[in-house]
TIMINU-770986 format. One record per residue (C-alpha): residue in one letter; z, x, y. Coordinates in steps of 0.02 Angstrom, whole numbers, padded with zeros to 5 digits, always signed. Layout:
# TIMINU-770986
aZXY ...
***
This chain:
# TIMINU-770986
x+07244+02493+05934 x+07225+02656+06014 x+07363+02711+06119 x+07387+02850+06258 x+07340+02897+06438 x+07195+02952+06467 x+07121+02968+06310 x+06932+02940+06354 x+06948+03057+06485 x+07028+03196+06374 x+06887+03146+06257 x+06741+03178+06379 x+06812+03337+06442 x+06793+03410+06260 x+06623+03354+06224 x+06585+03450+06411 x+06694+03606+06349 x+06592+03586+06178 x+06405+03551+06228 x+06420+03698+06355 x+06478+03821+06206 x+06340+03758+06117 x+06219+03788+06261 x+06283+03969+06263 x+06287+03998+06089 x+06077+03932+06090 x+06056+04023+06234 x+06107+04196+06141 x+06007+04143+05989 x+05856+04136+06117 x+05907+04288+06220 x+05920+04380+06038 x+05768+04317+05949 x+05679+04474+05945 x+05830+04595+05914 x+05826+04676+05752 x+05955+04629+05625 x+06014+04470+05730 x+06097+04329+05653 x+06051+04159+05705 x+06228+04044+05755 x+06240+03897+05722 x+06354+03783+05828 x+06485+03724+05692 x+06598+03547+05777 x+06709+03420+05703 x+06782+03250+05745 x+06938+03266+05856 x+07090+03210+05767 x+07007+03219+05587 x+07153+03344+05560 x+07271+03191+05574 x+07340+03084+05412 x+07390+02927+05484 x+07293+02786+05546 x+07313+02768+05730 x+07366+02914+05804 x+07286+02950+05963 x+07115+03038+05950 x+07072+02993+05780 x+06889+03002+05747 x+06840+03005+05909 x+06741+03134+06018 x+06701+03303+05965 x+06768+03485+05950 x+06677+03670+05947 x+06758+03752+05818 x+06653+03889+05781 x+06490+03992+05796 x+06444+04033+05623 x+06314+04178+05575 x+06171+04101+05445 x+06201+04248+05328 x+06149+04222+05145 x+06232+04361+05031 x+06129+04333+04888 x+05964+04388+04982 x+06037+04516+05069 x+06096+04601+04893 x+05933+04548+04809 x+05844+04638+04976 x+05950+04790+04954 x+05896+04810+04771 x+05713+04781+04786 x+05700+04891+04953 x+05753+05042+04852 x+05655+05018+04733 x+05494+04987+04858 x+05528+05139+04965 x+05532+05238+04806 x+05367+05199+04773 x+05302+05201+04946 x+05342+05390+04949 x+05300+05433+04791 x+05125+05340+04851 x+05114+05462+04996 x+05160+05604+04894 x+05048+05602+04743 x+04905+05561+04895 x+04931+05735+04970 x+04935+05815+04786 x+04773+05747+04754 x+04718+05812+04937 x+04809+05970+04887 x+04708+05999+04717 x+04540+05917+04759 x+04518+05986+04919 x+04539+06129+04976 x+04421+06238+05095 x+04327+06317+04931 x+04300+06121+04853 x+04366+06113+04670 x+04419+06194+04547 x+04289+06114+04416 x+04164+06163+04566 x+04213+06321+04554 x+04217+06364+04358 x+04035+06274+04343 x+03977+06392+04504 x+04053+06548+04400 x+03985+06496+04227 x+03815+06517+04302 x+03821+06628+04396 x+03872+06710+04238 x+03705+06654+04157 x+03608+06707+04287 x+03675+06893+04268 x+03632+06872+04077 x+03456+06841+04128 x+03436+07025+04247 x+03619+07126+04219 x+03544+07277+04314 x+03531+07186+04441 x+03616+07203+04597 x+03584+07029+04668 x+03653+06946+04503 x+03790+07050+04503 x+03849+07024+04685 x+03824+06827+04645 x+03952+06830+04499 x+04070+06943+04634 x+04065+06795+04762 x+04064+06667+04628 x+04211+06725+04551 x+04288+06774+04719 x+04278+06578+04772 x+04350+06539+04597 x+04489+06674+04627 x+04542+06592+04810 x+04537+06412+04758 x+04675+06464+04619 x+04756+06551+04775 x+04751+06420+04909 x+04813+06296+04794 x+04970+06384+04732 x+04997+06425+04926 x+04993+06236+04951 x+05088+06208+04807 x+05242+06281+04876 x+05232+06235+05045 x+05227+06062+04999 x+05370+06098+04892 x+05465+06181+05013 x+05426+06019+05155 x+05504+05900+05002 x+05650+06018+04995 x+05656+06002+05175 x+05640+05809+05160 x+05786+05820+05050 x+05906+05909+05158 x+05835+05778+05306 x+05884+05589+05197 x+06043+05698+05126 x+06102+05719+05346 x+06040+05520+05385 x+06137+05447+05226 x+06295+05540+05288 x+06243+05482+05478 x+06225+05310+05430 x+06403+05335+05313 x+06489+05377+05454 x+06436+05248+05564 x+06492+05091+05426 x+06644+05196+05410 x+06650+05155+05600 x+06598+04986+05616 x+06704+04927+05468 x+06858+04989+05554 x+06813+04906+05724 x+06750+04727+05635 x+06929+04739+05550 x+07021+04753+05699 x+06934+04636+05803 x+06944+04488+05655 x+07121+04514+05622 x+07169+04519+05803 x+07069+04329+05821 x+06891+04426+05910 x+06718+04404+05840 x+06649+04535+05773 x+06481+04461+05735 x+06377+04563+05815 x+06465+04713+05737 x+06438+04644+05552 x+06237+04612+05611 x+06252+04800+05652 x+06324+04835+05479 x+06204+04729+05392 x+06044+04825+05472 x+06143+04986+05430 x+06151+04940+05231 x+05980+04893+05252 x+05921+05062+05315 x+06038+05162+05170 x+05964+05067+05035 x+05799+05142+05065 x+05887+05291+05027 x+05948+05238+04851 x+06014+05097+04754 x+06168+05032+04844 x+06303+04931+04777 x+06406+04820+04912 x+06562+04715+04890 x+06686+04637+05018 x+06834+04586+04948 x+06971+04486+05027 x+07150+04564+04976 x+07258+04404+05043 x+07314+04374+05209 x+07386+04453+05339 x+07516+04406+05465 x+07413+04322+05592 x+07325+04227+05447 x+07173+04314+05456 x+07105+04365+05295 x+07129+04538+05237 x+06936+04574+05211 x+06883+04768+05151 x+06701+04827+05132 x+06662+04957+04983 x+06466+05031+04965 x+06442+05148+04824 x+06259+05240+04859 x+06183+05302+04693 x+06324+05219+04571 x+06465+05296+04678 x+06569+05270+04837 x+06493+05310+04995 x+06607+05218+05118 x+06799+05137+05054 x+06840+05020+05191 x+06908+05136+05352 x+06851+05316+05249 x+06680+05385+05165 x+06608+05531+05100 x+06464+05632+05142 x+06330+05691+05015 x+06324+05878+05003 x+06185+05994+04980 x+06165+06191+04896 x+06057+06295+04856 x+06017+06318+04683 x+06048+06479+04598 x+05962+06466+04443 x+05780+06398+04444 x+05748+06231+04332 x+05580+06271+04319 x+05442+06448+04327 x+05341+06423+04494 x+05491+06340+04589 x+05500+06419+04772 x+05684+06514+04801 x+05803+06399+04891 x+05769+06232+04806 x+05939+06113+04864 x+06048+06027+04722 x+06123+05865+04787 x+06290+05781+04726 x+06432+05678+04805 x+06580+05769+04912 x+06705+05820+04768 x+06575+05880+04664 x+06547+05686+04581 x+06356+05675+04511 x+06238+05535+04599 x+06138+05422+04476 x+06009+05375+04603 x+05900+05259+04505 x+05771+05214+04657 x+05748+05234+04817 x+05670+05376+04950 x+05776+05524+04899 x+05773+05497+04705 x+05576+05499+04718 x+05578+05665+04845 x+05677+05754+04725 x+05580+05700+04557 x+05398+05739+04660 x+05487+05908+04717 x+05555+05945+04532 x+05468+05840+04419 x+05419+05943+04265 x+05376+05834+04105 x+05339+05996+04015 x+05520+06061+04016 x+05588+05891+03937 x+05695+05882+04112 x+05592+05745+04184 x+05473+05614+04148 x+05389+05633+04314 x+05234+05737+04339 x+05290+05842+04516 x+05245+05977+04595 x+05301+06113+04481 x+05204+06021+04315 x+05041+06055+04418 x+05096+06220+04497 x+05128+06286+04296 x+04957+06200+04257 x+04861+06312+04377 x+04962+06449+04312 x+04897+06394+04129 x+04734+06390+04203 x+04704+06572+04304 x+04809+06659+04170 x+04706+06601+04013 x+04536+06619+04109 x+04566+06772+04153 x+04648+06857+03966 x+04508+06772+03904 x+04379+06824+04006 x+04448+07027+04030 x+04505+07039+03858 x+04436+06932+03741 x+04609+06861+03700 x+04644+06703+03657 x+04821+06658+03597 x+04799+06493+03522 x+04985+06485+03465 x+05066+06567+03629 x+05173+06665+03541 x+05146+06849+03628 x+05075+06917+03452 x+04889+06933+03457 x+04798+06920+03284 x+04653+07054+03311 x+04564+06946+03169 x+04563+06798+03258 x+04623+06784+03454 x+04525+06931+03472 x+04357+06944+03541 x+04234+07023+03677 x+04283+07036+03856 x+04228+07095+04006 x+04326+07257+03972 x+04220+07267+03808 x+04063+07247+03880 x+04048+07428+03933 x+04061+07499+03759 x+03899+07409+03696 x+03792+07553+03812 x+03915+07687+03780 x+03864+07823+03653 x+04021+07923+03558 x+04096+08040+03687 x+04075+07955+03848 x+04220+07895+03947 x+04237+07689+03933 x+04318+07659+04121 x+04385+07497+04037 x+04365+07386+04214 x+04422+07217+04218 x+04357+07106+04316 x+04518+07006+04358 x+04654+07069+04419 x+04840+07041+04525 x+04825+07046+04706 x+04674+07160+04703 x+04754+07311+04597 x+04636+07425+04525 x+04611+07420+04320 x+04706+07541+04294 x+04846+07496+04379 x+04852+07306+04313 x+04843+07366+04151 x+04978+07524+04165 x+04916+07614+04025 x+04950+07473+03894 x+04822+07514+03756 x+04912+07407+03606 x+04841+07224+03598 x+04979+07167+03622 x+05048+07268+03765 x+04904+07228+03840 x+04915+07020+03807 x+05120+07025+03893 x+05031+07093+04050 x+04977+06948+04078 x+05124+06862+04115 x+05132+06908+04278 x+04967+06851+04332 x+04967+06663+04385 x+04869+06547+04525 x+04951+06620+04668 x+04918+06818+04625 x+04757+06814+04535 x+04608+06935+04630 x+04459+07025+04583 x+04490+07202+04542 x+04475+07361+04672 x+04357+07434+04569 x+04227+07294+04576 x+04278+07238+04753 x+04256+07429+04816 x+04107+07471+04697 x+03977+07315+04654 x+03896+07491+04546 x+04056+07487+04427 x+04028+07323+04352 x+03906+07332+04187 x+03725+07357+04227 x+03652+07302+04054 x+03681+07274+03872 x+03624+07340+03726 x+03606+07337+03543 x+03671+07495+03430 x+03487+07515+03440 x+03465+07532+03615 x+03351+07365+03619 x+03411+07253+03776 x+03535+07144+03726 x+03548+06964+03844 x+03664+06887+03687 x+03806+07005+03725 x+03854+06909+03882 x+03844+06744+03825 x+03960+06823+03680 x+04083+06858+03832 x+04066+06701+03893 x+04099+06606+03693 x+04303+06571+03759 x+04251+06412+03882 x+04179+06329+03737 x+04334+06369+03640 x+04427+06196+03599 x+04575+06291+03531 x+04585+06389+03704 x+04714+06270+03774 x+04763+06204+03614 x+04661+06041+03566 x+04543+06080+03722 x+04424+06208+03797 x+04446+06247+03968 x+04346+06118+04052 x+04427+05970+03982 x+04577+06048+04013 x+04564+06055+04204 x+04472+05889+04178 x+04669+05807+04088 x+04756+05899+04236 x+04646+05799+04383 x+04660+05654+04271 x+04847+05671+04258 x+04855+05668+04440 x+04746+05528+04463 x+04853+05403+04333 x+05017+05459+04423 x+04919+05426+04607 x+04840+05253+04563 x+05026+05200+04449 x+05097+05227+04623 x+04982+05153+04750 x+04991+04990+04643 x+05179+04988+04601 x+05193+05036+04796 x+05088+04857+04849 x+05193+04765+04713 x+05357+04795+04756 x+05286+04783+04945 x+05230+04601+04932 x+05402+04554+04825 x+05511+04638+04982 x+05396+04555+05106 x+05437+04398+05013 x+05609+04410+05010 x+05602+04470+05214 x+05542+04310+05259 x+05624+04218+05164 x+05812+04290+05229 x+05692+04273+05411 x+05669+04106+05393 x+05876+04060+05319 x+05951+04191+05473 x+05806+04207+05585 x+05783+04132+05760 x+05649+03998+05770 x+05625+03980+05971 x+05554+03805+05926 x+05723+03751+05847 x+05819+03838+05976 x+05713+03714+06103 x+05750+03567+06033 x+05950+03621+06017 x+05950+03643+06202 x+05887+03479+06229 x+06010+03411+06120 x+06157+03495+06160 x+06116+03467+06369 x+06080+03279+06330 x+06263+03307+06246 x+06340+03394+06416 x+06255+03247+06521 x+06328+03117+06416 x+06506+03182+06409 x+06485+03211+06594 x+06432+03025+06642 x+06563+03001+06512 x+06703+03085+06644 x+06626+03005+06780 x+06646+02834+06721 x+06835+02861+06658 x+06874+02958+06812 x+06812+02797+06940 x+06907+02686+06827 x+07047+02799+06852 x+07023+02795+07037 x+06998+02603+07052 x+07168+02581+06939 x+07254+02702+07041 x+07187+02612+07204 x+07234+02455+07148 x+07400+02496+07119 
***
């Protein structure tokens, strides 16, 4: 038999204290349901006296006690979340990236650059048809005026959008160390509050949304381990996050990222100023996902120099460089240096060029002017070629025209008279071959190698297009598998309002019956004491 005074009574006055801790624990689910990064709590109770050993003791599996409010966290899906949202931000910005290289190299004001070579090619043929004539000749100007800006616009573009990704970079590098700092914070201030007895549940939803937002920064590693107890009891609990394979934040310290501006250039076209990124200490980052791993592979990505995998900015910048700097050799000189290797056989890399074209009317004694007809930021012939007369002299000036600096020469810009009026045979007879002679080197398939020049610009759009569409669909992918995984850690630590309803019924219905509970014991109390 149960013994003790007033047991019942002591009995109904916990289930009141606990129902109404339960009320106010639903009513902060509901009053937090649309709070980012809350953790539903769920009322935790136990019997009173199911602490006690022996059989009889007063309170012994009866009534109820609130013991706890405990947050519906599963660590699993947060670290699985962590781990697939780098890996889908990655690929979300490498998405919008490779979208505005495509916008970059497709369209610009002057269409493309395919556009443009087919525009100049007959114009070309056109001029072959009637060279004395001024119409045809200003028509190959403007043609190869539009060709000459596209190159120009798009290397323009080129950097600026590699300067904003540099800019991008030194932007994630200042939020990663914002966001260090404030888990640095919070983990000092959740630390003191559990050891003292607080809660610091709302703090650790705080951290959790935190870790959330640095993993779309880069793979993050998290780990909180418990190093015994301390002298309260409490558990001696310690948070560690390493961001990009090392530590970010140790428990109560961190480290900030650190940016500098690099002094050597990894690759040709790079824009001055470019930042290199490492840990504080010097310590290398092995970012294998995430936001700033794709910026800086999109800003430096270079497959041709063996550095990178990754197609970026400065692969299609040296491309275009390719492009303008061949064309125009070519197309002044006649040169074509299949092997790349400065040396120019006269035998074979050596045919007619524009520059050529005005010794087939000549007659011994007069004075070739030796125009070309593209040149470096409008110089005139003569001084784009400095005097060079030795083939190859003349091939190594070259190497300082590229995308961004290629113009029509002064002389035919000033004077439509000074390009070539005509061709002709050593017989004087009109000659209409000679120009399409001139105009053998976009046929050439060993111009770029394996390909002439059309199907070489046709590889570099293609190239772009692969990397564009590999990255819009591994962008949806790895969308749908983090959506996935979202609802699925919304639907374990979520607020459902409809469950929260039916709690508050159940825990009120709880309150009233502890209540009528009281009120029963409390007028037997009164009729006892009464009676007495």
């Amino acid at each position: 038999m149960i013994t003790g005074s007033f047991v019942g009574l002591n009995l109904s006055m916990r289930g009141l204290y606990a129902s109404q801790k339960a009320l106010n624990l639903t009513a902060q689910n509901i009053a937090n349901s649309s709070t980012e990064g809350y953790t539903r709590r769920v009322a935790e109770f136990k019997t009173f006296g199911q602490d006690r050993d022996r059989i009889g003791d007063p309170g012994f599996g009866m009534g109820g006690d609130f013991i706890s409010a405990t947050r519906m966290r599963d660590e699993y899906l947060d670290k699985k979340i962590w781990n697939q949202q780098s890996i889908a931000s990655e690929w979300s910005i490498k998405n919008e990236y490779y979208t505005n290289l495509q916008q970059i190299v497709n369209e610009p004001s002057v269409s493309d650059l395919t556009t443009n070579l087919t525009d100049f090619y007959s114009a070309m043929d056109e001029f072959a048809k009637e060279p004395s004539s001024t119409t045809k000749r200003y028509l190959v100007l403007n043609r190869g005026l539009q060709l000459t800006t596209y190159f120009n616009e798009v290397a323009t573009k080129l950097e600026e959008f590699q300067v904003e990704l540099n800019d991008s970079v030194k932007m994630q590098v200042d939020e990663i160390n914002s966001i260090a700092d404030k888990l640095r914070d919070l983990n000092e201030k959740i630390y003191n509050t559990e050891i003292s007895g607080g809660d610091a549940g709302f703090m650790r939803d705080e951290r959790a949304l935190l870790i959330d937002q640095l993993s779309e920064y880069g793979n993050v590693e998290v780990s909180e381990m418990t190093y015994g107890e301390l002298i309260n009891g409490s558990e001696d609990r310690r948070m560690t996050i390493l961001f990009g394979g090392t530590v970010l934040v140790d428990h109560k310290t961190n480290r900030h990222l650190e940016y500098s501006k690099r002094i050597t250039a990894k690759n040709e076209a790079d824009v001055e100023g470019l930042y290199e990124v490492s840990m504080q200490g010097g310590a290398r980052l092995d970012l294998t996902s995430g936001k700033l791993k794709a910026t800086l592979e999109v800003r430096d990505g270079n497959v041709a120099n063996g550095d990178s995998w990754v197609k970026g900015v400065p692969y299609y910048m040296e491309q275009l460089d390719t492009i303008a700097r061949t064309f125009a050799k070519a197309f002044n000189e006649g040169i074509k240096d299949y092997n790349q290797d400065g040396a120019i056989d006269p035998d074979t890399e050596k045919g007619n060029g524009f520059a050529d074209a005005y010794t087939f009317n000549s007659k011994e004694g007069d004075d070739v002017p030796g125009i070309r007809f593209f040149s470096i930021d409008s110089l005139s012939s003569a001084d784009f070629i400095n005097g060079k007369t030795d083939l190859d002299d003349i091939n190594s000036v070259y190497d300082g025209l590229n995308a961004k600096n290629i113009s029509i020469s002064k002389d035919i810009l000033e004077d439509i008279g000074n390009m070539f009026k005509s061709f002709t045979d050593s017989g004087n007879n009109n000659d209409t071959e000679a120009i399409q002679d001139l105009m053998s080197f976009t046929s050439d398939k060993k111009l770029f190698g394996t390909t002439d020049v059309n199907d070489f610009v046709a590889g570099m759009i293609t190239n772009l297009g692969v990397d564009a569409q590999l990255a819009k669909d591994l962008d949806g992918s790895h969308e749908a598998v983090i959506t996935q995984l979202t609802n699925r850690r919304e639907s374990y630590s979520g607020v459902s309002l409809n469950e929260e309803a039916t709690n508050l019924v159940k825990f009120q219905q709880m309150y009233n019956a502890s209540a009528k509970v009281m009120s029963v014991f409390s007028e037997i109390y009164n009729t006892l004491v009464n009676t007495i």
